[in-house]
C-alpha positions, 0 to 999 in steps of 0.5 A, a space after each residue: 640251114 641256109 637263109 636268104 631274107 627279103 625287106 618291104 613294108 606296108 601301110 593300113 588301117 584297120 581295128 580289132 573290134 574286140 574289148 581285149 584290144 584296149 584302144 585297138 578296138 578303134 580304127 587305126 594305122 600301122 606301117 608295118 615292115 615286112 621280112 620275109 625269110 626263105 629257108 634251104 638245107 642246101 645251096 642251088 647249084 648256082 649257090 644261093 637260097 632262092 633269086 633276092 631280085 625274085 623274091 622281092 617281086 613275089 613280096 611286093 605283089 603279095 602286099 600290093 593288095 593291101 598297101 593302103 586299104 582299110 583292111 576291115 572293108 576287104 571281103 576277104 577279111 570280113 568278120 576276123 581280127 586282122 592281128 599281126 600274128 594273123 597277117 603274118 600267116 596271110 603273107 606267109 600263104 600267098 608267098 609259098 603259094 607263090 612258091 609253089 606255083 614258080 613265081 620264085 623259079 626253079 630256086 623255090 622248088 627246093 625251099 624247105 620253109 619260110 618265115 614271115 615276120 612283121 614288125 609293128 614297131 621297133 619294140 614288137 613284132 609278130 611272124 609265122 614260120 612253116 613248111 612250104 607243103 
């Protein structure tokens, strides 16, 4: 299987109100790098996985919405624990909707899957991985 990953990070704030937190229950930041790994059985005819330069846009307008946002007053994540592992899942529609919908070019037709991780630190990070269905 053929991988071709893309790199941007992201900053928010948020809290996960719940005691199994510990201190993450308290409004915090987090820096996040984001990888974003586009998977093929198969090269393109043009020999790649998918367009980097396109593949770095689609990942950049996925996290601009967030980019600075207190993530607990966003409507659409009202009353959830936006954890690593949920935000990885969250990026991870929107670009394989992205995929989908051809904002990857004829290249993310063929995509067999896609891995988004998120390192929280050096020491810990959280990904989803899945067909793009």
């Amino acid at each position: 299987m053929f991988c071709v990953e893309v790199r941007d990070r992201i900053m928010i704030a948020h809290s996960l109100p719940d005691p199994f937190f510990g201190p993450a229950q308290n409004m915090h930041g987090a820096t996040f790098v984001v990888d974003v790994a586009f998977f093929r059985p198969e090269l393109t005819a043009k020999n790649v996985v998918v367009d980097i330069g396109a593949a770095l846009d689609v990942l950049k307008a996925v996290l601009k919405p967030l980019a600075y946002q207190n993530l607990d007053t966003l409507p659409q994540f009202a009353g959830l624990l936006t954890t690593t592992e949920f935000l990885a899942k969250y990026i991870f529609d929107a670009v394989a909707d992205a995929a989908r919908t051809g904002a990857l070019g004829e290249d993310g037709a063929g995509l067999a899957k896609i891995r988004v991780t998120l390192h929280e630190t050096d020491l810990a990070r959280a990904s989803f991985e899945g067909a793009i269905g």
